[in-house]
N, C-alpha and C positions, 0 to 999 in steps of 0.2 A: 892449329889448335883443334883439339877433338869439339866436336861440335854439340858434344854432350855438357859439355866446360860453358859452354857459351851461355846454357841456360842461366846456371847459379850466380856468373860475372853479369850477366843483364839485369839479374834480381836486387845484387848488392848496389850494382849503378841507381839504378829506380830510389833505392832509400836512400845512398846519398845524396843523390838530384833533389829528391823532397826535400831530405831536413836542409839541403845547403840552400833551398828558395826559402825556408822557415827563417832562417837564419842573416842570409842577405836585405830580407826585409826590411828588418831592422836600420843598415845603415846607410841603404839605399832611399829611403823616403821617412827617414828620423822617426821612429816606430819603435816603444818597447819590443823586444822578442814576446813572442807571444809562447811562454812557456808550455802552457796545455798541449800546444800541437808539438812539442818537443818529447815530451813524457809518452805522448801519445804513440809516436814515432819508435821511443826505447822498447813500451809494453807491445809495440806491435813484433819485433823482430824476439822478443824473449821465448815464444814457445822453443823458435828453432833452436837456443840456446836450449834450453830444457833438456830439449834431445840429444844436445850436442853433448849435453853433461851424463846423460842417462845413459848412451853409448858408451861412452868414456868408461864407466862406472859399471856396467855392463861387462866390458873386455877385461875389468881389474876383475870381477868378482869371477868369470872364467879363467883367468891366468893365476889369480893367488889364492881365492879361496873355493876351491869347486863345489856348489854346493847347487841342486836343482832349487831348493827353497828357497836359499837367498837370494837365488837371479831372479825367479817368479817375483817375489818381493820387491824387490827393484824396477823389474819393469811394470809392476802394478801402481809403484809409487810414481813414477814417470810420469807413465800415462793420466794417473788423477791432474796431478799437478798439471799436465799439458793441457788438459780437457777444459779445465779451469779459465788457464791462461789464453788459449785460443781464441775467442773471442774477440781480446784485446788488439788483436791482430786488423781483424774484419773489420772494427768499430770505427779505420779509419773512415770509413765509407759513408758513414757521419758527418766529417769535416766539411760532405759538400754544401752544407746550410750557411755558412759563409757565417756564423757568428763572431766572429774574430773579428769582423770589420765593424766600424763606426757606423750607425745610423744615418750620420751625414757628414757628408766633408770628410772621407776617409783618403787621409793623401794616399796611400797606396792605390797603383789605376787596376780596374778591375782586371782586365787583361792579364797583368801581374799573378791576383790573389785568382783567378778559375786556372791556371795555368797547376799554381802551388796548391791547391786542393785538387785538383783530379792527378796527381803526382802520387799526393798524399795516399788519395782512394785506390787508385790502382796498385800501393807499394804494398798497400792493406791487406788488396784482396789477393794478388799474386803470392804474399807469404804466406795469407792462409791456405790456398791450393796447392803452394808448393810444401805443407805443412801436412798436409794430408796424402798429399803423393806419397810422403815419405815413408808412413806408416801405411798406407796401404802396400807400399813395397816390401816393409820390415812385415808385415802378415804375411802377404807371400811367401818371401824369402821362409817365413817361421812352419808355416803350415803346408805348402806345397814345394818343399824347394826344385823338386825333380820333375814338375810340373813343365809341359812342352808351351799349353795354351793355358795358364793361372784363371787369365781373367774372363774366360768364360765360361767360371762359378761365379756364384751371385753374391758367397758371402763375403768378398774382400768389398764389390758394390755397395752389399748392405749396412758394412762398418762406416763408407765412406759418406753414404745416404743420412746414418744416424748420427755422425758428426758435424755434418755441414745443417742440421736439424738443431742439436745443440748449439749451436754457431750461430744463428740464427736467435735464438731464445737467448741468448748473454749477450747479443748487440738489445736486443730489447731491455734487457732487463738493466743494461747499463745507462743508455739512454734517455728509457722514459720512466724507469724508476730509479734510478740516477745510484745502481749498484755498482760497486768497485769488487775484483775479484777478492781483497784483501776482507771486505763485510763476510764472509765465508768462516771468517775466525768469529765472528758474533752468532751463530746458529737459530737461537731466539729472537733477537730481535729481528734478524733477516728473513726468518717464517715469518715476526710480527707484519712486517713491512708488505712482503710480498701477498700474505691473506689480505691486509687491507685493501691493495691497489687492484685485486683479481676478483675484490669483489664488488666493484663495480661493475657492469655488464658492457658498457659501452669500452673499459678495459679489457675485456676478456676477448673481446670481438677484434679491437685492436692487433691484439698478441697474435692470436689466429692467423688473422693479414699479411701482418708483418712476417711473422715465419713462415708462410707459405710462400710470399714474393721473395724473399731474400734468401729463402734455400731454394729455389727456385734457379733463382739469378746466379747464386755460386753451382748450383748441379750445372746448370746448360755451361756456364763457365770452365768448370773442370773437365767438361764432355770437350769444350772447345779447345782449351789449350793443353789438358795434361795428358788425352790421347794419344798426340803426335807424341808427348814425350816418354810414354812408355812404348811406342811405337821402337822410340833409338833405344831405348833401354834396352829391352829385348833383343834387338840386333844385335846389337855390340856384345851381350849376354853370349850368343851362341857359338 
């Protein structure tokens, strides 16, 4: 098997391992399913769907209706809607507060539930890296295709910088003001919301924190694992 193959079949293993431990819980140690980490699980794997759709949609509007406008439009639609949803991805990384358990006397043994959250977390953060490989490749491929060494311009870097930044600001904003991507259809109130909590100082400082640690944490991440993999890309490329 091309060993390029192995990355994406490792990826989809990861989310099914998670959601099938979300899942076993349940009638392993006589446990409602703890839905939140289920929905959780769907919103995380949808951006790559998004793409998967925007491609799709993409190759229609090249094959049937050839128009520069309408593909620009298309991919600017994509892309919002991705930027959106991305987040949702990351947020597993969240689950590791272990709220889902009982206060006391939770028959599930811990062993179990740190097992199924750092599953969960790691399924999170690998979709989101692998979420942004993608699109950092689709620039490439868009802007440099005849390019020997791409990425040793700094603007495919700086796309990937300002989204794991974004990325970062929607796990906060999901979290600790408790925003869902879908509040985005409410405009006003989701300004109201968000002036309130940002004006608090001890919130502001918060925010700050947290998106420097957490883009932080995914930059060295991406640096660590998606190097090697545009290292094969490349190869196999030429």
């Amino acid at each position: 098997m091309n060993a390029i193959l192995l990355l994406p079949l490792g990826l989809v293993l990861l989310n099914v391992f998670a959601l099938a431990l979300v899942f076993l819980r349940a009638p392993l140690f006589r446990l409602p399913v703890y839905w939140p980490m289920v929905l959780n699980v769907g919103l995380s794997v949808a951006p790559a769907v998004v793409l998967g759709i925007g491609l799709a949609l993409m190759l229609a509007v090249m094959a049937f209706v050839p128009s520069q406008a309408l593909l620009l439009t298309v991919i600017a639609v994509v892309l919002v809607v991705w930027v959106l949803l991305l987040p949702n991805a990351a947020y597993l990384v969240t689950e590791l507060n272990f709220s889902h358990r009982r206060p006391t006397d939770d028959p599930a043994p811990l062993w179990y539930d740190i097992v199924m959250v750092l599953a969960l977390a790691l399924s999170g953060v690998l979709n989101t890296l692998s979420n942004v490989l993608l699109v950092q490749l689709a620039y490439i491929m868009i802007v440099r295709p005849n390019d020997d060494d791409p990425y040793r311009h700094p603007d495919s870097w700086l796309l990937v910088g300002v989204t794991l930044v974004l990325v970062s600001v929607g796990i906060y904003l999901g979290r600790y003001v408790r925003f869902n991507t879908w509040d985005l259809l409410h405009p006003a109130s989701f300004a109201r919301k968000l002036a309130g909590h940002l004006r608090v100082p001890a919130n502001l400082r918060a925010l700050g924190g947290f998106v420097v640690v957490h883009t932080l944490f995914l930059g060295v991440l991406y640096l660590l694992i998606v190097a090697p993999v545009m290292v094969l890309v490349a190869a196999v490329s030429r």
